[in-house]
C-alpha positions in Angstrom: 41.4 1.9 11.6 42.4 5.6 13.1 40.1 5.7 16.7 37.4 8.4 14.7 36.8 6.2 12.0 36.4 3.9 15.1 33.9 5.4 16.8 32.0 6.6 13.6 31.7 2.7 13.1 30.7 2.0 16.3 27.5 4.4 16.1 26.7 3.7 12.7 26.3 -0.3 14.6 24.0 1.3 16.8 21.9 2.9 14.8 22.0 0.0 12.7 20.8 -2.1 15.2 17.8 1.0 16.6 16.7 1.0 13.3 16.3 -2.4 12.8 14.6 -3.1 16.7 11.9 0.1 17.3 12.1 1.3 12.9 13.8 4.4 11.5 11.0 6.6 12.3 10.8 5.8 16.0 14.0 6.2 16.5 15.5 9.6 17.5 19.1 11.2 17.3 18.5 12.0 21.0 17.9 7.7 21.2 21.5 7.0 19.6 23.0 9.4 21.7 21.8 7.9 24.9 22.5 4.4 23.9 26.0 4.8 22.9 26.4 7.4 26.0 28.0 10.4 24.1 27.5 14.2 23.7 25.0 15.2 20.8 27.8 17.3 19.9 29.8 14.2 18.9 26.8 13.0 17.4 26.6 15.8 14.9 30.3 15.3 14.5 29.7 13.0 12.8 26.5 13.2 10.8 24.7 16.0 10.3 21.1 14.8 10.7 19.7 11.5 10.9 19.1 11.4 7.7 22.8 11.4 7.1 23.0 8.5 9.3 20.4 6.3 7.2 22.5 6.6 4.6 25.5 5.7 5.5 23.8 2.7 7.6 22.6 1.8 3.9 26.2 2.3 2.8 27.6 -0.1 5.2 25.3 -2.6 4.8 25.6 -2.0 1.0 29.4 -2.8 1.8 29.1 -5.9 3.7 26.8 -7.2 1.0 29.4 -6.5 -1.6 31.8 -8.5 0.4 29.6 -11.2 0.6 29.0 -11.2 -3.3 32.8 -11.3 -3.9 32.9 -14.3 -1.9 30.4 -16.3 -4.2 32.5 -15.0 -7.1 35.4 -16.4 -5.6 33.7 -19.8 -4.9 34.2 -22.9 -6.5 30.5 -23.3 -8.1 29.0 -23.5 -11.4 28.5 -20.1 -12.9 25.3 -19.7 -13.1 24.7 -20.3 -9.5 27.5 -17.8 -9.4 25.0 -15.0 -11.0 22.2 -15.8 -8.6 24.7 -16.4 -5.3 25.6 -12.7 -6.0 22.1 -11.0 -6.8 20.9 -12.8 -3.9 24.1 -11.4 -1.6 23.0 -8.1 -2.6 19.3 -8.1 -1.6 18.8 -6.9 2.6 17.7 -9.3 5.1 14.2 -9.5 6.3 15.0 -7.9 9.8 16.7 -5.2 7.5 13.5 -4.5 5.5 12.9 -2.1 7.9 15.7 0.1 7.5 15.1 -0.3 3.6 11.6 0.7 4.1 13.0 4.1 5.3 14.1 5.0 1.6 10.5 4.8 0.4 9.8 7.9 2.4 8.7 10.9 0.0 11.6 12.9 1.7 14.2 10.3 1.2 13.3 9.7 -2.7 16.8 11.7 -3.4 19.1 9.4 -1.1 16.6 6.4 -2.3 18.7 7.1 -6.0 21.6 7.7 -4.7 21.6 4.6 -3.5 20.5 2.5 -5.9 23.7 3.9 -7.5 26.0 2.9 -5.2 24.5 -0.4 -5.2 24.7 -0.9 -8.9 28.1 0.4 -9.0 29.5 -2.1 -6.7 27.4 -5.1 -7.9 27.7 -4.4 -11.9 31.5 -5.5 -11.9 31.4 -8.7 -10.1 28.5 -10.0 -12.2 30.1 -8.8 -15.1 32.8 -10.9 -14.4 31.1 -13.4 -13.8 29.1 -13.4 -17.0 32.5 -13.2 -19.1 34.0 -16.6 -17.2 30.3 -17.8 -18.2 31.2 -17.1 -21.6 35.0 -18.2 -22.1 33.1 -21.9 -20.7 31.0 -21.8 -23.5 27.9 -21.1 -21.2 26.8 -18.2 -22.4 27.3 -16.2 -25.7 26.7 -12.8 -25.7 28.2 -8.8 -26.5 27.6 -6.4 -24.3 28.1 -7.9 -20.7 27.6 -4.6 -18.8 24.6 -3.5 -20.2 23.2 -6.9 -20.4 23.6 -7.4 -16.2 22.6 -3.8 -16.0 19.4 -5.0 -17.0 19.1 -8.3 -15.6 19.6 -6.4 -12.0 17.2 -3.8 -12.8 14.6 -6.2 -14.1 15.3 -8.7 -11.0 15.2 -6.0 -8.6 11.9 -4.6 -10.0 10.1 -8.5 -9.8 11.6 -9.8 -7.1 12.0 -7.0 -4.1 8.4 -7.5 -3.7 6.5 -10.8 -2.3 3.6 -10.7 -4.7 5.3 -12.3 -8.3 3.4 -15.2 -9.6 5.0 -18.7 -10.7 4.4 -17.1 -15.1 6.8 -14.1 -13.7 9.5 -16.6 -12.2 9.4 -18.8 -15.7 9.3 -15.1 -17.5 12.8 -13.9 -16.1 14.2 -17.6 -16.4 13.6 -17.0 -19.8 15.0 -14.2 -20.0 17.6 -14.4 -18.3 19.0 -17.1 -20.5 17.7 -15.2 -24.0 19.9 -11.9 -22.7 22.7 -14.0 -21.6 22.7 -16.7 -24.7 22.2 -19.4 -22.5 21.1 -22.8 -23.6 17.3 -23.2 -22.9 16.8 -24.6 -19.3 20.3 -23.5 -18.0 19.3 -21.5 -15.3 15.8 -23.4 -14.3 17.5 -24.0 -11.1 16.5 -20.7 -10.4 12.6 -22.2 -10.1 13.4 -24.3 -7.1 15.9 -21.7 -5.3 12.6 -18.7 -5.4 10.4 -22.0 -4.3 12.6 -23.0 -1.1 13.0 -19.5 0.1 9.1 -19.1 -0.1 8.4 -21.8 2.3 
């Protein structure tokens, strides 16, 4: 890694960890300059705004998350623990809720898309390929693989990002899950315990 890209990691790390200790909104650039002990000029080296620096926070944990999802692909585990290893690998932290938070700002609904994009497009593949091993086991049976994850993610994403789903919406998107992916009735029921022992 050339000593810029260096240093642009280093303050991303700080900011990572500002945002996640006092919130994105109480923290200032003039904050992230004074803790990693620079000039604001190399601040806005940089990043332009602090906005700018969100993002790219949400990049790079976007990034590690990917790497993490890669390594459930690569494990040696039935595949469909393999599809909910990698939606799980995907989702941020509790401590990081914060910084996720940030994107449901009014001003940040452009970068919030953006986002979701980036996400998708890393994710999409690695489930995909996981759906297609599922198949050539005799698993699942379906056409389509991309668009069917496409909206397994968006649908999982949509119920599951927020703490208020009821016990009907878990056995809803088990159902589901195995109708879109031609999965054998009770194939991915595991998925009932899994939501139940992260709950408690």
């Amino acid at each position: 890694m050339k000593k810029g890209e260096k240093r642009k990691q280093e303050l991303l790390q700080i900011a990572y960890g500002m945002f996640i200790s006092r919130g994105y909104e109480n923290t200032s650039v003039d904050d992230i300059i004074e803790e990693a002990g620079i000039a604001k000029g190399t601040y806005y080296y940089y990043f332009k705004s602090k906005e700018e620096t969100l993002e790219e926070v949400i990049g790079m944990m976007i990034d590690n998350e990917t790497e993490c999802a890669g390594q459930v692909l690569a494990a040696d585990i039935p595949v469909p623990q393999k599809i909910v290893g990698i939606i799980t690998s995907v989702r941020p932290t509790q401590e990081e809720s914060t910084i996720e938070g940030a994107l449901m700002q009014p001003e940040n609904i452009l970068m919030h898309s953006k986002i979701k994009k980036k996400l998708m497009a890393s994710v999409l593949p690695l489930l995909t390929q996981t759906v297609e091993e599922g198949i050539k086991e005799g698993i699942f049976s379906c056409d389509n693989v991309p668009e069917r994850v496409r909206m397994m993610l968006v649908i999982s994403n949509e119920i599951f990002d927020e703490e208020d789903y009821t016990e009907k919406d878990i056995e809803v998107f088990i159902d589901m899950t195995e109708k879109l992916l031609g999965a054998q009735k009770g194939t991915m029921g595991f998925i009932r315990n899994l939501i139940g022992q992260r709950n408690e």
